[in-house]
C-alpha positions in Angstrom: 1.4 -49.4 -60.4 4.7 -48.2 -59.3 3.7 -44.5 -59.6 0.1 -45.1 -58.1 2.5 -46.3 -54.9 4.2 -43.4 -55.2 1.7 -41.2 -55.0 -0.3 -43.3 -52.0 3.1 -42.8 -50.4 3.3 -39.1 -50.9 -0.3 -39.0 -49.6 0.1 -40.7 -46.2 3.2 -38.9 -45.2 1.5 -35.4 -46.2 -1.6 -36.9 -43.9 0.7 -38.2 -41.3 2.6 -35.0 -41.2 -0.2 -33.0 -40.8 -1.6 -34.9 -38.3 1.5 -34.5 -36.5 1.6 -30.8 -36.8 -1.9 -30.4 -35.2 -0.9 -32.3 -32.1 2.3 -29.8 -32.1 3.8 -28.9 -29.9 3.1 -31.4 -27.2 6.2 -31.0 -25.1 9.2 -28.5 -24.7 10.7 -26.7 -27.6 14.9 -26.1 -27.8 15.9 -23.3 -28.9 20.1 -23.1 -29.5 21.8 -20.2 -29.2 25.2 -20.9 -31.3 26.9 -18.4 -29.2 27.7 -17.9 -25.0 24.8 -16.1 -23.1 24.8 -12.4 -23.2 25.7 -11.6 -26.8 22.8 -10.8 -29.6 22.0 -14.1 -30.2 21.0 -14.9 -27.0 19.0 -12.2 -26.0 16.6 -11.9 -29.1 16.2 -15.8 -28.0 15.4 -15.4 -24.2 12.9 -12.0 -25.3 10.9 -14.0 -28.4 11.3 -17.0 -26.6 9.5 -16.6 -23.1 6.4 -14.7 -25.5 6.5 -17.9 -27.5 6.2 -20.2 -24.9 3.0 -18.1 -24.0 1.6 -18.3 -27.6 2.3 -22.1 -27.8 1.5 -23.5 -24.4 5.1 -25.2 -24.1 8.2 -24.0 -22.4 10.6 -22.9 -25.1 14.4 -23.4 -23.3 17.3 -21.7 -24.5 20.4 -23.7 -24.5 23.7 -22.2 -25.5 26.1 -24.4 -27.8 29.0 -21.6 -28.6 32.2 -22.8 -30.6 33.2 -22.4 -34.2 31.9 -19.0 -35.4 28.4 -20.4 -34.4 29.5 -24.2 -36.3 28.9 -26.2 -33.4 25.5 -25.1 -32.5 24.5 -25.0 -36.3 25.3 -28.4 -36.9 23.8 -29.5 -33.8 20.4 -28.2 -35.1 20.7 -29.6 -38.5 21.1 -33.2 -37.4 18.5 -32.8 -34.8 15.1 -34.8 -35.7 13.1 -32.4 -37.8 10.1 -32.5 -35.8 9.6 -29.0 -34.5 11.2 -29.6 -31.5 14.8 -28.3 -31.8 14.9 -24.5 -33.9 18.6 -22.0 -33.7 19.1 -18.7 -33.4 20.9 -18.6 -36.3 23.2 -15.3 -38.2 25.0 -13.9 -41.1 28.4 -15.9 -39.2 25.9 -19.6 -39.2 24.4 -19.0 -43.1 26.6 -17.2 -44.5 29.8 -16.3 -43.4 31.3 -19.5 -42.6 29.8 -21.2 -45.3 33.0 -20.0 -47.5 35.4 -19.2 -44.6 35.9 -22.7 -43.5 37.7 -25.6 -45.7 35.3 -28.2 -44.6 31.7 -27.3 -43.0 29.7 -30.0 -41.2 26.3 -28.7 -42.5 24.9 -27.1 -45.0 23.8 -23.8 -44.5 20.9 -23.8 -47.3 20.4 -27.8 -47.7 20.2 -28.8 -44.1 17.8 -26.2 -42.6 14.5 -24.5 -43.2 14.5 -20.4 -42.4 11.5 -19.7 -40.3 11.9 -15.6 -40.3 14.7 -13.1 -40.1 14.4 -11.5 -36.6 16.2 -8.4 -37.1 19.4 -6.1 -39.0 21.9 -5.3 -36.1 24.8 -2.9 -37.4 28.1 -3.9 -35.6 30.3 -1.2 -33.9 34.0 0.0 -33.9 34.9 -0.2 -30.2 38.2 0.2 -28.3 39.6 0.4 -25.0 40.0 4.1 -23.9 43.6 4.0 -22.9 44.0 3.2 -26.9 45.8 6.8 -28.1 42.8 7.0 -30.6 39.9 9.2 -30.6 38.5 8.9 -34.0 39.1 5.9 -37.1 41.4 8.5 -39.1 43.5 8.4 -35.5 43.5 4.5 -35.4 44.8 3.8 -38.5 47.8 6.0 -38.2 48.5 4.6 -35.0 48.5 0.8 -36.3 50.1 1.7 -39.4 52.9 2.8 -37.0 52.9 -0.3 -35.2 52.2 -3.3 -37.1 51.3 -6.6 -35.6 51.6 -4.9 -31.8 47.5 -4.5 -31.5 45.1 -7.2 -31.7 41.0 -7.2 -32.3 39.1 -9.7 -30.7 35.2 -11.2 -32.1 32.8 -13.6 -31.0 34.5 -16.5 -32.9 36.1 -17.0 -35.9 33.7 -16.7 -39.1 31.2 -14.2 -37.1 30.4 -10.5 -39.0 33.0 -9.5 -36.1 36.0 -11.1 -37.4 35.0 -10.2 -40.8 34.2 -6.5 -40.0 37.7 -6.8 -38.4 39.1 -8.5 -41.6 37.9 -6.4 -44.2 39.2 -3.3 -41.7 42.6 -4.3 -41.9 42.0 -5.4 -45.8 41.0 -1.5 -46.8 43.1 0.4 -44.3 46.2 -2.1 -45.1 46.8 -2.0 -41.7 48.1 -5.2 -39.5 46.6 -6.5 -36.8 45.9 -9.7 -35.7 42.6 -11.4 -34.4 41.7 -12.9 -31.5 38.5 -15.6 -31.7 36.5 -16.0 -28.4 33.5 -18.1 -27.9 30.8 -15.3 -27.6 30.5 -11.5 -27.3 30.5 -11.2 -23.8 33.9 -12.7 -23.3 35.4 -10.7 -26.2 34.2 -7.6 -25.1 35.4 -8.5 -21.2 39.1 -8.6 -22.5 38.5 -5.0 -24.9 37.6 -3.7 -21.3 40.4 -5.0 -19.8 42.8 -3.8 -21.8 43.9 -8.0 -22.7 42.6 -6.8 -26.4 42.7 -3.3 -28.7 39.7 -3.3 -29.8 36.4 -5.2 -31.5 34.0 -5.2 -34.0 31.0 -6.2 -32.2 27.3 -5.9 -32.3 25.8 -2.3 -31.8 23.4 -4.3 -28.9 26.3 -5.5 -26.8 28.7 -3.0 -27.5 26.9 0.7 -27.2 25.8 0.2 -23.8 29.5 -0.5 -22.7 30.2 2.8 -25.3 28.0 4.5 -23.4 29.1 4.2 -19.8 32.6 5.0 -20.7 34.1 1.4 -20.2 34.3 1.4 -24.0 35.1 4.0 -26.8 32.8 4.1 -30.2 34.6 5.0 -33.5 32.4 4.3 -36.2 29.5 1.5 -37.1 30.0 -0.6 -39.8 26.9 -0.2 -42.3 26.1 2.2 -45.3 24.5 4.2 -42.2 24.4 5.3 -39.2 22.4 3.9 -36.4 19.6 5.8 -34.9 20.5 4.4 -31.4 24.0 6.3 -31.8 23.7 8.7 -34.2 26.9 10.9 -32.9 28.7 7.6 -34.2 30.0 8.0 -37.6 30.1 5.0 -40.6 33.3 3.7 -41.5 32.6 4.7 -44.9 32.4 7.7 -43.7 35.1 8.1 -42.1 38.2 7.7 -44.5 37.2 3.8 -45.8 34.5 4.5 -49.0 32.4 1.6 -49.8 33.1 -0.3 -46.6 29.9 -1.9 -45.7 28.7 -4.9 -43.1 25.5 -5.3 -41.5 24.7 -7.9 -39.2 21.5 -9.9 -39.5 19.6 -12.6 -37.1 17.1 -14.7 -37.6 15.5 -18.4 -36.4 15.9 -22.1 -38.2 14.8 -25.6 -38.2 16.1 -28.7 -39.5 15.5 -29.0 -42.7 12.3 -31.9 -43.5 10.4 -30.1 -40.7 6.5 -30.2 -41.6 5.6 -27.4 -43.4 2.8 -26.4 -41.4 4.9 -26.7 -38.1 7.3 -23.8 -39.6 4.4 -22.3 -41.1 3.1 -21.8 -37.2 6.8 -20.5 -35.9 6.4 -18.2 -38.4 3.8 -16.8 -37.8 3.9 -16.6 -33.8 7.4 -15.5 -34.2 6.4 -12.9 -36.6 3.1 -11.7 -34.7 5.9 -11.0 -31.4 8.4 -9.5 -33.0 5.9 -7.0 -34.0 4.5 -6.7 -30.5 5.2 -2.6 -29.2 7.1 -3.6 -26.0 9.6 -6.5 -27.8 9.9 -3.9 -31.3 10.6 -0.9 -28.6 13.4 -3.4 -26.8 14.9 -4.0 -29.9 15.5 -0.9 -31.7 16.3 0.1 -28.0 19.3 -2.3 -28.4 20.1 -0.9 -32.0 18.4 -3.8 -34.1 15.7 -2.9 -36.5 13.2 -5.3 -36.4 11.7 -7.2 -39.5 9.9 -10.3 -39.0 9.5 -12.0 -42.7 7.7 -15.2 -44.7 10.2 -18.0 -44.5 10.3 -17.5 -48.2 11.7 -14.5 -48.0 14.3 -15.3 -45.3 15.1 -18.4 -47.4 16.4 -15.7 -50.4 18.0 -13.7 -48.4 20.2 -16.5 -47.3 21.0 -17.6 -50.6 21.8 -13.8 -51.6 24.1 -13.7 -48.5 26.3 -16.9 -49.1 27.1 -15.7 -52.2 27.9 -12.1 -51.3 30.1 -12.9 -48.2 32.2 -15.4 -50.2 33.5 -12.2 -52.4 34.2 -10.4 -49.1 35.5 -13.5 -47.6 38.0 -14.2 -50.8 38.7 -10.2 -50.8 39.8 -10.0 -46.9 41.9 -13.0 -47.8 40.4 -14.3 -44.5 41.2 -18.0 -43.6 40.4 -20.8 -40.6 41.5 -24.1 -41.4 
């Protein structure tokens, strides 16, 4: 009797869920950005998100919750009501990174969330104020070497692929520097301008277009390759540090117990824009390569990355209480 309950149980929830999912959605969707407006994050939200709202009939607002390498707006999502309403911008720093950096995590990244694709690969760029006496990585490294603990590299917060681009930098070139956490890209890259900060390890997205217009110099990006966006801009790897190797990723959650046929439909809206001609040209205009997976896939990934980034992690010797 107990397992015929069981399985009535298991029945009316699956019918009760699915009835749920088809009157989905039936008011405005949040989407959180863990990070402050302007940086990656939020601008593959505010592009897929106004083409979702379109494809769902519902507004889909972007609402920025910065802090904690990504932490705070991570464990806002995972204790949000799974119910479709509340999905995250969510990155290699969210479900991956910090998972190992931090003592004491308020989430999950695997347990408490369901991937719903993997928007895009964004390479991350060496980047330093011009007055820095340094035209080239070979250049910068002689010139820290010379002066340790005088320059400083700033990221978007501590436990991002910037701080650990920055980390495994200093880890290789056994150079010392020290970093300097900010809540977002935008006000990182504000102070490299400025001359407050050396240098950063940001995203390609953020950082070429500053590159670019001269209010920034570009050293080197940190993948196995170079980007086709700035293809005068040498690897690390390639320029004195062998093997060195980071590459950015972003991609959208839920809370994990959110009907399956609610993520299913993300998915596959998500999936259908990202492969649209104008939002695919805007992104590998910004330096992202597009990909736009089965939350499956994405889900392996993640598991793949937690695991990989707590070797880097343990190898930088990088730390945040």
């Amino acid at each position: 009797m107990k397992r015929i309950a069981r399985l009535l149980g298991v029945v009316v929830f699956a019918l009760s869920t699915s009835a749920f999912a088809q009157t989905w959605p039936a008011k405005p969707i949040k989407w959180i950005v863990p990070f402050a407006p302007g940086g990656t994050t939020d601008i593959l939200a505010r592009t897929i998100g106004e083409k979702l709202t379109v494809a769902l009939g519902q507004p889909v607002i972007i609402e920025n919750k910065p802090g904690a390498g990504g932490g705070v707006g991570a464990e806002f999502t995972a204790k949000a009501p799974p119910d479709g309403y509340t999905i995250m911008g969510g990155t290699i720093s969210t479900h991956a990174i910090n998972a190992s950096l931090y003592k004491s995590l308020p989430y999950d990244p695997v347990k408490d969330f369901v991937p719903i694709t993997l928007i895009a690969r964004v390479p991350n760029m060496l980047v330093v104020n011009p007055d820095i006496p340094a035209k080239n990585v070979t250049e910068l490294i002689t010139l820290l070497k010379a002066n340790p603990g005088k320059y400083s590299f700033a990221s978007s917060g501590n436990g991002t692929s910037q701080h650990l681009s920055g980390e495994l930098f200093k880890s290789m070139a056994g150079v010392d520097m020290q970093h300097i956490p900010y809540k977002g890209s935008p006000p990182a890259l504000q102070d490299v301008v400025g001359g407050q900060v050396a240098m950063t390890f940001d995203n390609i997205t953020t950082a070429w277009p500053l590159a670019k217009g001269g209010k920034l110099r570009a050293l080197a990006v940190t993948t196995a390759k170079r980007s086709a966006v700035a293809p005068e801009v040498p690897t690390l790897s390639e320029s004195g540090l062998a093997g060195y190797e980071v590459g950015s990723w972003q991609g959208v959650f839920a809370p994990a117990s959110t009907p399956p046929a609610i993520v299913k439909r993300l998915n596959v809206e998500i999936v259908k824009i990202i492969n649209m001609p104008d939002v695919k040209e805007k992104l590998i205009g910004l330096g992202a390569e597009p990909v736009g997976n089965t939350s499956e896939e994405f889900g392996a990934l993640v598991k793949t990355e937690v695991v990989k980034w707590a070797e880097v992690v343990k190898k930088s010797g990088a730390k945040v209480d």
